[in-house]
Backbone bond lengths (Angstrom), bond angles and torsions (degrees), N, CA, C in turn:
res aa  C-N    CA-C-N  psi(-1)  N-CA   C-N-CA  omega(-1)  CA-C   N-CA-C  phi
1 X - - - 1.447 - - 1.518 109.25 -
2 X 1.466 101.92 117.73 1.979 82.91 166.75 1.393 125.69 -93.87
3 X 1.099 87.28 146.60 1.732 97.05 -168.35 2.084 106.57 -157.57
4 X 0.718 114.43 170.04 1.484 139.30 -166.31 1.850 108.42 -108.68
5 X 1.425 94.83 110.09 1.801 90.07 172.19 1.670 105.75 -90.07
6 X 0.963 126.69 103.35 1.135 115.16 159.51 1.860 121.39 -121.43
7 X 1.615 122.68 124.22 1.226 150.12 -152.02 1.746 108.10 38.03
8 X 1.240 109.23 46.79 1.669 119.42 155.31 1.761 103.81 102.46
9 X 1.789 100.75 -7.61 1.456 98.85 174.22 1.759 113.24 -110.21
10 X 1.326 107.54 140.99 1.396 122.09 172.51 1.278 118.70 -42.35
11 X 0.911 166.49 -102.48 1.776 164.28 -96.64 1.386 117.89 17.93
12 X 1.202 125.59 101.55 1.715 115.13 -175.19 1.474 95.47 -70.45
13 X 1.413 98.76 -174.91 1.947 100.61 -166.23 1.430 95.75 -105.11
14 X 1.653 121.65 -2.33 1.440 86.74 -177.60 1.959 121.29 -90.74
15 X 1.381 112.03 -5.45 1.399 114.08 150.84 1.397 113.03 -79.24
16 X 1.221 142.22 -6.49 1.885 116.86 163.04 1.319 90.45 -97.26
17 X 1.305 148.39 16.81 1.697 128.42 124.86 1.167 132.85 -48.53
18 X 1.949 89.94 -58.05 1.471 85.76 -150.16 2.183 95.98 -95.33
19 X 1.848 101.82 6.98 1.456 90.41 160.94 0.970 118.16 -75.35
20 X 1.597 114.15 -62.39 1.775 131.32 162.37 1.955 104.65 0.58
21 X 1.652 103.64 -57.78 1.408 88.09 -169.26 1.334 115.97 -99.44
22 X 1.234 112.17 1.12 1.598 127.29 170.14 1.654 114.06 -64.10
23 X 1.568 102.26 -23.67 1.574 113.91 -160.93 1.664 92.98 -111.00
24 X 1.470 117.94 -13.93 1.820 108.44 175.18 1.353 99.23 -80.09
25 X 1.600 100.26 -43.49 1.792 90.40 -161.12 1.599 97.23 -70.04
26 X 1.418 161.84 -56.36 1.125 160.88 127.96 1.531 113.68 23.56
27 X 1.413 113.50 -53.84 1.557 124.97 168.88 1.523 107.03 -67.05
28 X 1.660 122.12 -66.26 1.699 108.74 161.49 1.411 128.05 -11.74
29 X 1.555 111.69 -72.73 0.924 138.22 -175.09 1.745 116.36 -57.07
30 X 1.407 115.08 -47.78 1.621 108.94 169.49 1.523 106.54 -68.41
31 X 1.232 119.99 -40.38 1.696 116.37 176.68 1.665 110.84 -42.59
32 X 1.435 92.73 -53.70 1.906 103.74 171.29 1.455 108.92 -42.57
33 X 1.137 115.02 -50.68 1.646 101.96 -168.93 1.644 113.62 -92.47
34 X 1.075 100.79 -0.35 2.037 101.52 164.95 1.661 100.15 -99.92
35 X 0.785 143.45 10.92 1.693 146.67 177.99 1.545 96.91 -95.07
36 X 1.376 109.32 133.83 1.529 106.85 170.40 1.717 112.54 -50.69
37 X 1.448 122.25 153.73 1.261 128.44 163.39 1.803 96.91 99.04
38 X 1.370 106.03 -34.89 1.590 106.09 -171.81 1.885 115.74 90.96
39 X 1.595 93.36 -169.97 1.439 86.59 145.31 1.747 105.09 -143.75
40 X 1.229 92.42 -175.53 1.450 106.26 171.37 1.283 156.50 -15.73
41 X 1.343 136.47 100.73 1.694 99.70 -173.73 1.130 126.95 -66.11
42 X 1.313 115.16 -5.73 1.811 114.43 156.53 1.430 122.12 -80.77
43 X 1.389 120.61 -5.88 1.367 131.88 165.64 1.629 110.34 -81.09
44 X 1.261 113.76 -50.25 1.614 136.98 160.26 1.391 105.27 -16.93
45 X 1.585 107.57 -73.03 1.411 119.30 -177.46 1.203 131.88 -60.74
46 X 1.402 115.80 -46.72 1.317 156.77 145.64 1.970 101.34 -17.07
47 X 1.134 112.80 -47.39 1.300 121.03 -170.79 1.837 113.38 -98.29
48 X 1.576 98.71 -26.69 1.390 106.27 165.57 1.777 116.01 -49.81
49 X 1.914 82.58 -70.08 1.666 108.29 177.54 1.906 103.32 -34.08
50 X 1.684 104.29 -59.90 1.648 96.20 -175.65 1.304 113.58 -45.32
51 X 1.301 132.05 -50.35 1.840 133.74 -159.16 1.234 88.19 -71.87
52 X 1.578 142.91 -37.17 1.397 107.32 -166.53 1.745 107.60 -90.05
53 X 1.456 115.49 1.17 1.434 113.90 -162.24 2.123 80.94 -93.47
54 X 1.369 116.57 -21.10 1.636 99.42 -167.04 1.366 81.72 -84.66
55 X 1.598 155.61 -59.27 0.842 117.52 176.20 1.602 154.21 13.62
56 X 1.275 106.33 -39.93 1.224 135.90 -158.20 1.368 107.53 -85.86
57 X 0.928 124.75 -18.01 1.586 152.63 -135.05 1.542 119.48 -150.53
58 X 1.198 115.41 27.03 1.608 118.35 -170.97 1.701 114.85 -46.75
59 X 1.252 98.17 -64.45 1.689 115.44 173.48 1.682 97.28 -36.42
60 X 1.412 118.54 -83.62 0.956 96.19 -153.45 1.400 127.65 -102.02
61 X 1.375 121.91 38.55 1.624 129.52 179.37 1.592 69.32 -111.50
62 X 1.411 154.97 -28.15 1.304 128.40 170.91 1.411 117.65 -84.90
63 X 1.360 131.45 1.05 1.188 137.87 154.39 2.050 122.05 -85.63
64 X 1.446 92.71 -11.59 1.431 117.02 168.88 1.487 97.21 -75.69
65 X 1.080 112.57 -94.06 1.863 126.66 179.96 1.365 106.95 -31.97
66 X 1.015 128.42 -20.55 1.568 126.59 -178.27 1.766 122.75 -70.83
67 X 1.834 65.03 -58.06 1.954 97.93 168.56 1.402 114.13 -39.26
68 X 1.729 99.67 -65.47 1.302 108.36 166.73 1.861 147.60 -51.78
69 X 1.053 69.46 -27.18 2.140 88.20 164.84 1.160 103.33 -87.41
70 X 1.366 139.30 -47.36 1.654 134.10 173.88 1.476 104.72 -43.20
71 X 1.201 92.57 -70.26 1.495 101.98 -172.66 1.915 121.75 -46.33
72 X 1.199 102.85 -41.64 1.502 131.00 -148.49 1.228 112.70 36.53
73 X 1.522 88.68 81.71 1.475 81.41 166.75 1.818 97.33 -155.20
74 X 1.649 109.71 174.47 1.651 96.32 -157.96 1.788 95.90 -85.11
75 X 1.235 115.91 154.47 1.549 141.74 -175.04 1.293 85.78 -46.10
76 X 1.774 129.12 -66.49 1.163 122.86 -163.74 2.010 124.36 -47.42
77 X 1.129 83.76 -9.34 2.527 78.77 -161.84 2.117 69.91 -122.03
78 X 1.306 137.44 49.90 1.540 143.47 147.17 1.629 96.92 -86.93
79 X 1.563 103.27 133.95 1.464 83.98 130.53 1.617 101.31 -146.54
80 X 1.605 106.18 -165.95 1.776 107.80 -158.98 1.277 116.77 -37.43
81 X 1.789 111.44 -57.52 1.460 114.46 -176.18 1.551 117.77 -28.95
82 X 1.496 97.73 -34.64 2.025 87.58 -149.32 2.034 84.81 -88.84
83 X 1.202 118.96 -36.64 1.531 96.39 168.11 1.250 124.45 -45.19
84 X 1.258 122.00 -48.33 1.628 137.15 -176.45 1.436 99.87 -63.11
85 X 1.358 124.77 -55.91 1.566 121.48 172.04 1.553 134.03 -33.29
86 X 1.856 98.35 -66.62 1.473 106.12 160.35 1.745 113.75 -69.50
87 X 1.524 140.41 -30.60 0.665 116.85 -145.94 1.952 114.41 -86.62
């Protein structure tokens, strides 16, 4: 099975996918609302709905953010490999 050991626990890879992209579109979406005009209140929601769906996923949107501080670089320009790399 592939999966990710990180601090003695497993993470399979298919949640640091589907967090990975839970946390770009999330990044889109806050950019949207610092841009003049904003966005949407269906974008609004849209971004609610995401935070409670990464939820789901503790381990590895914190094996995401990790990645990302190693790296320094922003969550959004990640993709799986480089979690799996450092992790």
């Amino acid at each position: 099975m592939n999966s990710l050991t990180d601090n003695s626990q497993e993470i399979p890879m298919e949640p640091i996918n589907e967090a990975l992209e839970l946390l770009k579109r999330q990044a889109e979406l806050e950019n949207g609302l610092r841009q003049a005009g904003g966005i949407r209140v269906t974008e609004e929601r849209e971004l609610y709905a995401l935070r409670e769906r990464l939820q789901r996923y503790p381990q590895a949107v914190t094996a995401i953010l990790q990645t990302a501080r190693n790296l320094n670089r922003p969550v959004d320009t990640l993709q799986p490999q480089d979690v799996r790399i450092l992790g």
